[in-house]
N, CA, C and O atoms as a GROMACS GRO file, in nm:
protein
  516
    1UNK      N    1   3.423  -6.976  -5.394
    1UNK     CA    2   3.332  -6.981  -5.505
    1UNK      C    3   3.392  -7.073  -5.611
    1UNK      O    4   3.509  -7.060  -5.649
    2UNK      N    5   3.282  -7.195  -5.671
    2UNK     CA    6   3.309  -7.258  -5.756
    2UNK      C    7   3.354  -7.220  -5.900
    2UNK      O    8   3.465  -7.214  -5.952
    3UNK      N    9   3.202  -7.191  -5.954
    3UNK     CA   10   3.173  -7.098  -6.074
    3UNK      C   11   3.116  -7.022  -6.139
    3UNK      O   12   3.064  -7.121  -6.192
    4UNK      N   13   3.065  -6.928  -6.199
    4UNK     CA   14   2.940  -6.872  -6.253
    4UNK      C   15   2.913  -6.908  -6.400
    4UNK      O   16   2.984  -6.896  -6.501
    5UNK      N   17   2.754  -6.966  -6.374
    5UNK     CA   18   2.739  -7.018  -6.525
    5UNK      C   19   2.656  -6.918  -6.596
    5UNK      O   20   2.562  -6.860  -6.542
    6UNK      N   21   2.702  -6.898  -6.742
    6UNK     CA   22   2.597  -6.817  -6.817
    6UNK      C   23   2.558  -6.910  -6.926
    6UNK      O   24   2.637  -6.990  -6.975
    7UNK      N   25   2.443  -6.897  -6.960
    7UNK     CA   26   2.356  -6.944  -7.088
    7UNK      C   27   2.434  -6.863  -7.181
    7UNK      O   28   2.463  -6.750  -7.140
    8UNK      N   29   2.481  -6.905  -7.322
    8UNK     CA   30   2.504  -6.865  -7.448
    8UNK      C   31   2.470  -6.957  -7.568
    8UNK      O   32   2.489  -7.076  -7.592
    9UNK      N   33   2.403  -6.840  -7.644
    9UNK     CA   34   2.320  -6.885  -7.810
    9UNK      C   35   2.428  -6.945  -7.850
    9UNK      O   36   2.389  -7.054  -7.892
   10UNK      N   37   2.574  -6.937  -7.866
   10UNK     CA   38   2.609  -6.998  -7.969
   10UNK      C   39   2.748  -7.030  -7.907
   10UNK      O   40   2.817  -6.928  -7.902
   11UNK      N   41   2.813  -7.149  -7.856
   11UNK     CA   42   2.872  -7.187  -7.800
   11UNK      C   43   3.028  -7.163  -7.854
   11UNK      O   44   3.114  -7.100  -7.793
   12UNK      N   45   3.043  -7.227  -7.980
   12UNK     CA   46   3.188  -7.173  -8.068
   12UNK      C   47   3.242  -7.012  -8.063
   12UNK      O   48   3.359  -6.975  -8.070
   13UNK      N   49   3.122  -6.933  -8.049
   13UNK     CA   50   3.116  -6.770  -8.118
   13UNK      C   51   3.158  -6.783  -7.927
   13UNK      O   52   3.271  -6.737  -7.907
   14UNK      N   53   3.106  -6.822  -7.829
   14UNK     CA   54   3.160  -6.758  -7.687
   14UNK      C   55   3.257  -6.837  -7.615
   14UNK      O   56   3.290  -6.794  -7.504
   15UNK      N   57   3.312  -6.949  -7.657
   15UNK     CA   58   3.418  -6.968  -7.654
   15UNK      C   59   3.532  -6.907  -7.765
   15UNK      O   60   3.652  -6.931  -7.754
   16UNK      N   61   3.493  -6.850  -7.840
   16UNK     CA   62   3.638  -6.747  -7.937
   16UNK      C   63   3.618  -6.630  -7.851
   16UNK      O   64   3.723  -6.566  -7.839
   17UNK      N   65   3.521  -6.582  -7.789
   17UNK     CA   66   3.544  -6.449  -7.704
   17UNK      C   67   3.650  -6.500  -7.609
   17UNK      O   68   3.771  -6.474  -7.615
   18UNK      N   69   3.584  -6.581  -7.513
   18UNK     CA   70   3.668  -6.576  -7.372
   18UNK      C   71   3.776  -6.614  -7.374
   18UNK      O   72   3.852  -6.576  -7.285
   19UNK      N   73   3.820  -6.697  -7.470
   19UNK     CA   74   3.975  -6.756  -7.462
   19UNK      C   75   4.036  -6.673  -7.572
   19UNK      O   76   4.145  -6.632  -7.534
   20UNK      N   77   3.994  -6.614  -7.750
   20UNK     CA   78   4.098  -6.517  -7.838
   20UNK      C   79   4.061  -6.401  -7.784
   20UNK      O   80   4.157  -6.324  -7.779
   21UNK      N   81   3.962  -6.354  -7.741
   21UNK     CA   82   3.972  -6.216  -7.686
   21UNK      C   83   3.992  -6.139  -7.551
   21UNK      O   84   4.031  -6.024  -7.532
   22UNK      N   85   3.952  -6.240  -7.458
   22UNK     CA   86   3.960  -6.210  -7.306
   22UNK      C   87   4.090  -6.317  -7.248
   22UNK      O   88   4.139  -6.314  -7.135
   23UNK      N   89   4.128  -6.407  -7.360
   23UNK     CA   90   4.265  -6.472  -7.284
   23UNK      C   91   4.245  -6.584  -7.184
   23UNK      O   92   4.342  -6.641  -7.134
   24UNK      N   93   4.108  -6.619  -7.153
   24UNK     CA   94   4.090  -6.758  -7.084
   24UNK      C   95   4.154  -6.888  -7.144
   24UNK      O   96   4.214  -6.901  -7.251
   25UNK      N   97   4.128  -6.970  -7.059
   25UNK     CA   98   4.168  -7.100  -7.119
   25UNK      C   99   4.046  -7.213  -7.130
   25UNK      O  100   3.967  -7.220  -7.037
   26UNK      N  101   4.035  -7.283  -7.223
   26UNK     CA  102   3.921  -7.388  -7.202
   26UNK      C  103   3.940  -7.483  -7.132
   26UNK      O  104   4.029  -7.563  -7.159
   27UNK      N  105   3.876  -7.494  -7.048
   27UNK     CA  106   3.972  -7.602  -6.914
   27UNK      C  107   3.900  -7.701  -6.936
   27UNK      O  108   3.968  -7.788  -6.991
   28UNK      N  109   3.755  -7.747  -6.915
   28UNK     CA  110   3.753  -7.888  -7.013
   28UNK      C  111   3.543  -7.807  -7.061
   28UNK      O  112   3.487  -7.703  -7.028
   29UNK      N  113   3.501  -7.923  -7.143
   29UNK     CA  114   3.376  -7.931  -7.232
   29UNK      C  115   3.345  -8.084  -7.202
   29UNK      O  116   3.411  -8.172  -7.146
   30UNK      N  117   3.212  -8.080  -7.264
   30UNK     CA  118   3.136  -8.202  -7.235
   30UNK      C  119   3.022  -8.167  -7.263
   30UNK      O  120   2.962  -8.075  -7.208
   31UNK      N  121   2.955  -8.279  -7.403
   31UNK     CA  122   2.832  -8.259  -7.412
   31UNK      C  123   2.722  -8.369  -7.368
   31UNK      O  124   2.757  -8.487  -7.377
   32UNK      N  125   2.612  -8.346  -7.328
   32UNK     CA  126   2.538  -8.435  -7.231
   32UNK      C  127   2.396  -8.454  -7.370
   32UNK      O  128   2.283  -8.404  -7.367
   33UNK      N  129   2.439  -8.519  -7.450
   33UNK     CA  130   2.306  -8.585  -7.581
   33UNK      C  131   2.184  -8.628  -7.460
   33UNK      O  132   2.117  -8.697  -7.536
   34UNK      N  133   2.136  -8.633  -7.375
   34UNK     CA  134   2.038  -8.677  -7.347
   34UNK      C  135   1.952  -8.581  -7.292
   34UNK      O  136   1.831  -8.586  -7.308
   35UNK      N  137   2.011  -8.489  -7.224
   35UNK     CA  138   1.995  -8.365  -7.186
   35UNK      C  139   1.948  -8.232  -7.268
   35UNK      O  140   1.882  -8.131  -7.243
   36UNK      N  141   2.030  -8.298  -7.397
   36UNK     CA  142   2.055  -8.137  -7.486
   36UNK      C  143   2.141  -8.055  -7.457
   36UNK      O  144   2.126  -7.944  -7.510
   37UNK      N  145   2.252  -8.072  -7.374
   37UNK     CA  146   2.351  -7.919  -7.350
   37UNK      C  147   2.445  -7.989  -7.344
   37UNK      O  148   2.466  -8.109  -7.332
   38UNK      N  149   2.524  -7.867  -7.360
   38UNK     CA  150   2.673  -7.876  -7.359
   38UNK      C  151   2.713  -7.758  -7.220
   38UNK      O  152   2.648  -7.659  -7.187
   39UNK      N  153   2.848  -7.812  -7.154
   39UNK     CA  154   2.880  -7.725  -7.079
   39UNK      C  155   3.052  -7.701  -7.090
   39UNK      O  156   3.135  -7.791  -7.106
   40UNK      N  157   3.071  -7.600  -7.081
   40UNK     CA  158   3.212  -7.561  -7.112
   40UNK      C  159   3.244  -7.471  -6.991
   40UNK      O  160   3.174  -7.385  -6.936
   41UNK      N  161   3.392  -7.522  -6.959
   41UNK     CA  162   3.413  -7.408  -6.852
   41UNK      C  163   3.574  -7.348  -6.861
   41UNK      O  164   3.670  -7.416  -6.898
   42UNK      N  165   3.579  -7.229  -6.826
   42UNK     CA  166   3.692  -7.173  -6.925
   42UNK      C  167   3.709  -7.087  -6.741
   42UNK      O  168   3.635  -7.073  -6.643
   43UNK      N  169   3.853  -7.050  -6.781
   43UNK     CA  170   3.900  -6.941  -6.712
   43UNK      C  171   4.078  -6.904  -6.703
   43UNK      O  172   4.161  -6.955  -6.779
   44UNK      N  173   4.110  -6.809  -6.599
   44UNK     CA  174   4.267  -6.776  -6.612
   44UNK      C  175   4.366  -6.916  -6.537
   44UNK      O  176   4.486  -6.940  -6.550
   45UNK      N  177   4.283  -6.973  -6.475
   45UNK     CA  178   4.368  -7.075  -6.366
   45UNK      C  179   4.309  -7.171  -6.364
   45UNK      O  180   4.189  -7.146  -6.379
   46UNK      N  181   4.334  -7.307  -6.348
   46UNK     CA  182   4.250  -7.414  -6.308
   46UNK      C  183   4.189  -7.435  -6.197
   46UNK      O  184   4.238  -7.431  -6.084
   47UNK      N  185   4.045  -7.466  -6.235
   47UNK     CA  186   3.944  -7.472  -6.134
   47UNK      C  187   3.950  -7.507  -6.023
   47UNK      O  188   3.853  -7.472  -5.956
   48UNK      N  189   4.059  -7.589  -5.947
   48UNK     CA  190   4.104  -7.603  -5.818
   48UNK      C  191   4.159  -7.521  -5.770
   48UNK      O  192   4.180  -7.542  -5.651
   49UNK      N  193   4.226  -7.356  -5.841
   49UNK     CA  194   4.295  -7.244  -5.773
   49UNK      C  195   4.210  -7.123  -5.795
   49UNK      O  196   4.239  -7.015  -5.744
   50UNK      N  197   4.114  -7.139  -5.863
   50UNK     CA  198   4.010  -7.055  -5.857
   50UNK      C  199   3.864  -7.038  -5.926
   50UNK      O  200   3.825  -7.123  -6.006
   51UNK      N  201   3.795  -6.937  -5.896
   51UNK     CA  202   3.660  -6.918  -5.997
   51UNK      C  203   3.678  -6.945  -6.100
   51UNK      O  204   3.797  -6.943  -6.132
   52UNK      N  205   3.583  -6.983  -6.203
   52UNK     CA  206   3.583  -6.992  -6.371
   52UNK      C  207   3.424  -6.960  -6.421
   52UNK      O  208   3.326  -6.917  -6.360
   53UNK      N  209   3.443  -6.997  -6.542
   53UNK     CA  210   3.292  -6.921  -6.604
   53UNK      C  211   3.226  -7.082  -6.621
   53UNK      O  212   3.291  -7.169  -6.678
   54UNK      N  213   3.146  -7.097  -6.587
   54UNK     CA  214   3.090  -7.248  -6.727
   54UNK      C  215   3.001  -7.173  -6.778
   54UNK      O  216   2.934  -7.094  -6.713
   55UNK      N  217   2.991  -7.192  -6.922
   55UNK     CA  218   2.954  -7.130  -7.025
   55UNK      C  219   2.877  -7.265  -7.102
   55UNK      O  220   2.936  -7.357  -7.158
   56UNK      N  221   2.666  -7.241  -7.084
   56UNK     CA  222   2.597  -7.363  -7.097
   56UNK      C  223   2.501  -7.344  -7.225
   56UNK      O  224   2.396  -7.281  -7.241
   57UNK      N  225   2.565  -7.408  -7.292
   57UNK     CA  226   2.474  -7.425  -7.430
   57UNK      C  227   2.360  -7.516  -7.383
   57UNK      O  228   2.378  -7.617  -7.315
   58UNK      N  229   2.232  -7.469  -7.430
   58UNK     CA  230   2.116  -7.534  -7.455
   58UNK      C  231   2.112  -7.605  -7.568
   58UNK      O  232   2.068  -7.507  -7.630
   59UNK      N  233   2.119  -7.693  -7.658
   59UNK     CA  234   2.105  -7.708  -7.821
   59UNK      C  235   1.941  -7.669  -7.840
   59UNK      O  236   1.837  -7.706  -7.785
   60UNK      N  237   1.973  -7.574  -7.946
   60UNK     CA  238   1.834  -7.537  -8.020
   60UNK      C  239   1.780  -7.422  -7.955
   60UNK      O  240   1.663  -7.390  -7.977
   61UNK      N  241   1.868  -7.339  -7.860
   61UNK     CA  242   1.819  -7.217  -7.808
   61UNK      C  243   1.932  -7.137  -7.843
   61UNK      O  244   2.050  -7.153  -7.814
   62UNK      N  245   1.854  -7.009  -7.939
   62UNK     CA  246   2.006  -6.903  -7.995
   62UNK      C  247   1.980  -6.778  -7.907
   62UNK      O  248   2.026  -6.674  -7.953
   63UNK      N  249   1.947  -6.774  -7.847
   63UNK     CA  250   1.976  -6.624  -7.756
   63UNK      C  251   1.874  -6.622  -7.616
   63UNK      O  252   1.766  -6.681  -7.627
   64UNK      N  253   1.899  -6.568  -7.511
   64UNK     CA  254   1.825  -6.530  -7.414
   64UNK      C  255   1.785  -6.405  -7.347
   64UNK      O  256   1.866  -6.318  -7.375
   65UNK      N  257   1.698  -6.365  -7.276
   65UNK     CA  258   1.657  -6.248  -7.223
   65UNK      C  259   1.731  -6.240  -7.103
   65UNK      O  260   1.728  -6.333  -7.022
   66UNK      N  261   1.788  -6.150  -7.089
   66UNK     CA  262   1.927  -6.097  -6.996
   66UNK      C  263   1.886  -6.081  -6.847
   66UNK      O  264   1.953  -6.113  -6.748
   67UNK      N  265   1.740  -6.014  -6.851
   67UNK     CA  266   1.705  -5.924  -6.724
   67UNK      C  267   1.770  -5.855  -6.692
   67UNK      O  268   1.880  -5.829  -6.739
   68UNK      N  269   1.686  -5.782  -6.553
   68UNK     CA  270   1.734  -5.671  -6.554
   68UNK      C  271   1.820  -5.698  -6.377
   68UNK      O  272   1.901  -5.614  -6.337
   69UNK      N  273   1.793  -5.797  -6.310
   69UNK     CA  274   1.894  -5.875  -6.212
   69UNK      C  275   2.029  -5.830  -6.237
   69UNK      O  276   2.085  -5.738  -6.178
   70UNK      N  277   2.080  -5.907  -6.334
   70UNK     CA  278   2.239  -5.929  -6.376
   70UNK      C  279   2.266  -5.855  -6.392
   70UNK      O  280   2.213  -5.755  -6.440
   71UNK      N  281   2.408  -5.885  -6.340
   71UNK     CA  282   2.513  -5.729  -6.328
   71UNK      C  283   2.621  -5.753  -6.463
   71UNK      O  284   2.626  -5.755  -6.586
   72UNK      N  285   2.688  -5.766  -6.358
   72UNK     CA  286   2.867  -5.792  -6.488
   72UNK      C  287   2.942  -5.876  -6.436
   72UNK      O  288   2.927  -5.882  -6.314
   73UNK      N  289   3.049  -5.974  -6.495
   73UNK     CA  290   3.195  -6.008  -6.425
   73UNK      C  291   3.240  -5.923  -6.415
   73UNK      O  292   3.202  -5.820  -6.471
   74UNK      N  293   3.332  -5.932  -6.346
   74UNK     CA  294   3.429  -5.817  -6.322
   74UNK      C  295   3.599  -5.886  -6.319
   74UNK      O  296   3.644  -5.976  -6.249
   75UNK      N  297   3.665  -5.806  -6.420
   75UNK     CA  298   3.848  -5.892  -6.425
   75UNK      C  299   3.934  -5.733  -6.388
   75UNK      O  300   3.911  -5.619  -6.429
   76UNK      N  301   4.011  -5.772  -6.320
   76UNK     CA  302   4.094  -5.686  -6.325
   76UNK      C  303   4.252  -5.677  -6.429
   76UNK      O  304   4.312  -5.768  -6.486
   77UNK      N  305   4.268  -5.586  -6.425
   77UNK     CA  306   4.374  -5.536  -6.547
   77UNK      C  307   4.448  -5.467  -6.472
   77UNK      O  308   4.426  -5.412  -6.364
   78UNK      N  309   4.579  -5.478  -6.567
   78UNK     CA  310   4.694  -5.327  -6.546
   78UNK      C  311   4.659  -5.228  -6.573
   78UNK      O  312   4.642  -5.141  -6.488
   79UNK      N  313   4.638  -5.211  -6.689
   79UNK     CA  314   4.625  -5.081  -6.751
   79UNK      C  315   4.481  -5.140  -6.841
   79UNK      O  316   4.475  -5.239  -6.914
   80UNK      N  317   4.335  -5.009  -6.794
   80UNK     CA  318   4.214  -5.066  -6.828
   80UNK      C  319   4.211  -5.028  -6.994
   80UNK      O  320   4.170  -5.094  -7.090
   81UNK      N  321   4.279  -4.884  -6.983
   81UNK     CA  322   4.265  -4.840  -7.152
   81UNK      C  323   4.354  -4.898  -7.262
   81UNK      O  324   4.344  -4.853  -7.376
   82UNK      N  325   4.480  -5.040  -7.218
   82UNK     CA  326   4.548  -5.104  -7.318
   82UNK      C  327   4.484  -5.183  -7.320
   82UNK      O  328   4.481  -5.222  -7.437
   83UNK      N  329   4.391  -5.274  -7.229
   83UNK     CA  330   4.311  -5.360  -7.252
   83UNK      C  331   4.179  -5.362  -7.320
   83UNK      O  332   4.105  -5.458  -7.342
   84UNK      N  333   4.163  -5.219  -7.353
   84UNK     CA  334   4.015  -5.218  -7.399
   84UNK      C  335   4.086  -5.213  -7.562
   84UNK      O  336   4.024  -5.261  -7.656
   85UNK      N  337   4.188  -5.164  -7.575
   85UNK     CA  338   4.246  -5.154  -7.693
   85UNK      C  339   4.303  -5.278  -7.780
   85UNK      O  340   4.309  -5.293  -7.902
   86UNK      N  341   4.353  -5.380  -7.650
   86UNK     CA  342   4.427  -5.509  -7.734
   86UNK      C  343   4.258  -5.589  -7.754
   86UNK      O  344   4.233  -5.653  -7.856
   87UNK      N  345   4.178  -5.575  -7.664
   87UNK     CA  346   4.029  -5.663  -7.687
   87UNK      C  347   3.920  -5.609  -7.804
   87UNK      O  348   3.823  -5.652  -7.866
   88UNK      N  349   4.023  -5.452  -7.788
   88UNK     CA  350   3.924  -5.445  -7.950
   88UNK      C  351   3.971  -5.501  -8.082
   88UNK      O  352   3.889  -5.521  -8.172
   89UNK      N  353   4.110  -5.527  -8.098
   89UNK     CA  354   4.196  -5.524  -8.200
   89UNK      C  355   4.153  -5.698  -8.204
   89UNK      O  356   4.137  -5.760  -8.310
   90UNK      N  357   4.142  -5.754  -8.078
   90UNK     CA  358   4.080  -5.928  -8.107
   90UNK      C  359   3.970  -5.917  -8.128
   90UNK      O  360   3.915  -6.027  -8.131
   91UNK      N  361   3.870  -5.793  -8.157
   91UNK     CA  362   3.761  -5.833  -8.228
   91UNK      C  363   3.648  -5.821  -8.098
   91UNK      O  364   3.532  -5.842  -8.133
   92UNK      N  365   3.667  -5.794  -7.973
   92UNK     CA  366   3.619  -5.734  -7.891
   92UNK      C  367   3.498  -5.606  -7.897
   92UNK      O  368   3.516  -5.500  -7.958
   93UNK      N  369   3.400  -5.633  -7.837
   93UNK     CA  370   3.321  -5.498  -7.867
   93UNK      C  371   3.324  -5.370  -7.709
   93UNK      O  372   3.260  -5.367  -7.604
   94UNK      N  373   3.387  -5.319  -7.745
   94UNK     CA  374   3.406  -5.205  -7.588
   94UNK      C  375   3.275  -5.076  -7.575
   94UNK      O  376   3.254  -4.965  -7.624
   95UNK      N  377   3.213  -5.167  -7.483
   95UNK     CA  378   3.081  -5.051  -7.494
   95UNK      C  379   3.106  -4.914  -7.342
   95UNK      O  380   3.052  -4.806  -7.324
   96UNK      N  381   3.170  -4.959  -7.293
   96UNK     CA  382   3.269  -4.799  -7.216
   96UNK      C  383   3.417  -4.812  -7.189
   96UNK      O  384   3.488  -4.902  -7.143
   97UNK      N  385   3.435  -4.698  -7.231
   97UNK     CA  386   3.586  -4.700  -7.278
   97UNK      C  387   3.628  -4.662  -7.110
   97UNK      O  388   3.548  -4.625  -7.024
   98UNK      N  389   3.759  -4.680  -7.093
   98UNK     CA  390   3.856  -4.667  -6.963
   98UNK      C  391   3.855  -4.517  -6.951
   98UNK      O  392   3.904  -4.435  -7.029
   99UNK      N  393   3.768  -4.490  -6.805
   99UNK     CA  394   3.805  -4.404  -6.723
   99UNK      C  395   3.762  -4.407  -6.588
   99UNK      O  396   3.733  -4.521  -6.552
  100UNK      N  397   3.746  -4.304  -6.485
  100UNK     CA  398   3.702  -4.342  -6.348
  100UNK      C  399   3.560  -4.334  -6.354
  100UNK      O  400   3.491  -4.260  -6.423
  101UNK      N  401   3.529  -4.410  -6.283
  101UNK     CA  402   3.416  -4.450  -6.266
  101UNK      C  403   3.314  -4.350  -6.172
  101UNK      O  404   3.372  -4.291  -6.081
  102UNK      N  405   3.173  -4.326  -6.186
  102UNK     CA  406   3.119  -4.223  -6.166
  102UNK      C  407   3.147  -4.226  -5.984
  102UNK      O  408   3.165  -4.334  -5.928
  103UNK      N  409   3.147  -4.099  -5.910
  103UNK     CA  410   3.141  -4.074  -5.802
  103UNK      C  411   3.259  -4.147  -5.773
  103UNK      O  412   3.254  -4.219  -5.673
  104UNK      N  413   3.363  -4.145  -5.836
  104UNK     CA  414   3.469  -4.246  -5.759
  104UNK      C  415   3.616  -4.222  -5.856
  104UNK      O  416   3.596  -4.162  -5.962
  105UNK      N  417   3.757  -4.264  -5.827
  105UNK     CA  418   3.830  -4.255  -5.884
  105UNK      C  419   3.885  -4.389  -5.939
  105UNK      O  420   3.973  -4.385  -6.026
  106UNK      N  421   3.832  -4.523  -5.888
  106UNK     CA  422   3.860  -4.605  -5.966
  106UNK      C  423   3.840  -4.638  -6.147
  106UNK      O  424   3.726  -4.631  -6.191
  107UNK      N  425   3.953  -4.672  -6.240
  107UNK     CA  426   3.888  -4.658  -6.350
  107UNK      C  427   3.881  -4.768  -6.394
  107UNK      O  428   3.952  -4.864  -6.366
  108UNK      N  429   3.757  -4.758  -6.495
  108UNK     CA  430   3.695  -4.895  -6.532
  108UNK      C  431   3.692  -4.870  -6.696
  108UNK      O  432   3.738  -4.776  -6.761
  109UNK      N  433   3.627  -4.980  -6.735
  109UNK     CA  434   3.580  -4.985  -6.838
  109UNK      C  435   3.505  -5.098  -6.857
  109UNK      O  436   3.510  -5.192  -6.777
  110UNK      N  437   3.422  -5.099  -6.973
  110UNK     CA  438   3.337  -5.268  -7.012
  110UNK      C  439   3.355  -5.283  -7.143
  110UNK      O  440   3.385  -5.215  -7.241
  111UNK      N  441   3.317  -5.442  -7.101
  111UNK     CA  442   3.355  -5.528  -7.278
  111UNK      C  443   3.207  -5.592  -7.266
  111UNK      O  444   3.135  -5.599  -7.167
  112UNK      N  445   3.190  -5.626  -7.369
  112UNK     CA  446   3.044  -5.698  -7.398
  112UNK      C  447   3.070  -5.865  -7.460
  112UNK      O  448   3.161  -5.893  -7.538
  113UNK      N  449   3.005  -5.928  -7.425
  113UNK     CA  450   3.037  -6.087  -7.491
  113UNK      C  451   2.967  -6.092  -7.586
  113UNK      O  452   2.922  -5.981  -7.612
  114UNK      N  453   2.933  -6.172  -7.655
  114UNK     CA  454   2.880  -6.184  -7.787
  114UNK      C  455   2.736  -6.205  -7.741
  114UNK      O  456   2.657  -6.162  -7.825
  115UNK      N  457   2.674  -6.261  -7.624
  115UNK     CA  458   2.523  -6.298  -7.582
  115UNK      C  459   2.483  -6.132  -7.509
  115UNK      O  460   2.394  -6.133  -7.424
  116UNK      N  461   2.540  -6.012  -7.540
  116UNK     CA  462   2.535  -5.923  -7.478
  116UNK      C  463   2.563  -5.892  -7.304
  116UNK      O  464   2.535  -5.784  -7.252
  117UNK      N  465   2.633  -6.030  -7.216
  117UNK     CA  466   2.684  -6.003  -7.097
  117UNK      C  467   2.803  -5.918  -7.111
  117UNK      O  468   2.895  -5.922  -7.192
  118UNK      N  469   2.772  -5.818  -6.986
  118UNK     CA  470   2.897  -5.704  -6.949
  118UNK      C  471   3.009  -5.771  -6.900
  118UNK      O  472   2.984  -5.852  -6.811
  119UNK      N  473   3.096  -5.762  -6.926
  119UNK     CA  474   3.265  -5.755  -6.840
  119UNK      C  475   3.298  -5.624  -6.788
  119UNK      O  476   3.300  -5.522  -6.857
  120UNK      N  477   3.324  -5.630  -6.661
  120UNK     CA  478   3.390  -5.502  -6.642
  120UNK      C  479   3.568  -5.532  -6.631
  120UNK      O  480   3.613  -5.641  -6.597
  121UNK      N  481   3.642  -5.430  -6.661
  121UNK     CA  482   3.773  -5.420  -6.646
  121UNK      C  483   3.805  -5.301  -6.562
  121UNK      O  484   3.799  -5.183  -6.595
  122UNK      N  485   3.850  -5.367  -6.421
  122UNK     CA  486   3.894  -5.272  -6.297
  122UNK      C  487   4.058  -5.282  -6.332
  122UNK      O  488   4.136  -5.372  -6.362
  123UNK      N  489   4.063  -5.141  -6.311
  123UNK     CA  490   4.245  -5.136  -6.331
  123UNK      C  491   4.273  -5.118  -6.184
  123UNK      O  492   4.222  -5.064  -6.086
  124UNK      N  493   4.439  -5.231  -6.228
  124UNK     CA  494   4.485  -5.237  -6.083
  124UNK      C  495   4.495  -5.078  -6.023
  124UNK      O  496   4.505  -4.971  -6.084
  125UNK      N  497   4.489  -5.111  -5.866
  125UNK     CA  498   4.560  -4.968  -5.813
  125UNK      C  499   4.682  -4.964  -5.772
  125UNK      O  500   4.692  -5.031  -5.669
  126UNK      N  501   4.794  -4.911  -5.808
  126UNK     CA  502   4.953  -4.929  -5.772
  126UNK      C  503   4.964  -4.874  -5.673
  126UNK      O  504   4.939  -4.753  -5.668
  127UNK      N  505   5.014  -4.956  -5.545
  127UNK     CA  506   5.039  -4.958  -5.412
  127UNK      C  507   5.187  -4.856  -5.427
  127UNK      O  508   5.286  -4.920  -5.462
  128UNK      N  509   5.201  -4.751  -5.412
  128UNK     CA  510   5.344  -4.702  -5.394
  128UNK      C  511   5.409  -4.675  -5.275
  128UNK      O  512   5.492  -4.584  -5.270
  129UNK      N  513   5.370  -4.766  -5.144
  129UNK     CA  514   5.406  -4.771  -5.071
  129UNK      C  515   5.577  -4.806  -5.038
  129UNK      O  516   5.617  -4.809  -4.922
   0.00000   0.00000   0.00000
């Protein structure tokens, strides 16, 4: 997998999420004046070692209808409840806090982006083999 792109109203406000609050990196931008958009693509690794987000400004469109399709990213973590804690303290909004997840013992939690897309945060499982 290349990348997954999301539409966001306001391009500055979701690039300060993914890179001061979720810790991505902006790996490169480019705006296309003829087109109207801008596309930005951010993530933990460079795009030749793995997935990333591109994150696609429309100019002159501030928000979109989500549906009811879309799910969440999903990142995994060490520990889901220090992460919901250091992403709130960056200003992060945590709309379920770290615990196991229903019918199951994996624990999760979610973060919300500023265009209202879910993140989920799966905590690792420690192999004590």
């Amino acid at each position: 997998m290349l990348h997954t792109m999301l539409r966001v109203g306001n391009l500055e406000r979701s690039l300060a999420f993914y890179t001061e609050v979720l810790g991505m990196r902006l790996l490169r931008k480019h705006d296309y004046p003829d087109g109207k958009f801008t596309l930005a693509f951010v993530g933990y690794q460079d795009e030749q070692d793995g997935a990333v987000l591109e994150l696609t400004h429309n100019w002159g469109v501030d928000a979109y209808e989500l549906g009811t399709a879309y799910g969440h990213i999903a990142l995994e973590v060490v520990d889901a409840k220090k992460a919901c804690e250091e992403i709130r303290a960056r200003g992060g909004k945590v709309v379920r806090e770290a615990g196991p997840m229903k019918h199951g013992t994996t624990v999760i939690a979610f973060v919300e982006d500023p265009d209202g897309y879910k993140i989920e945060l799966i905590e690792r499982k420690v192999d004590h083999a």
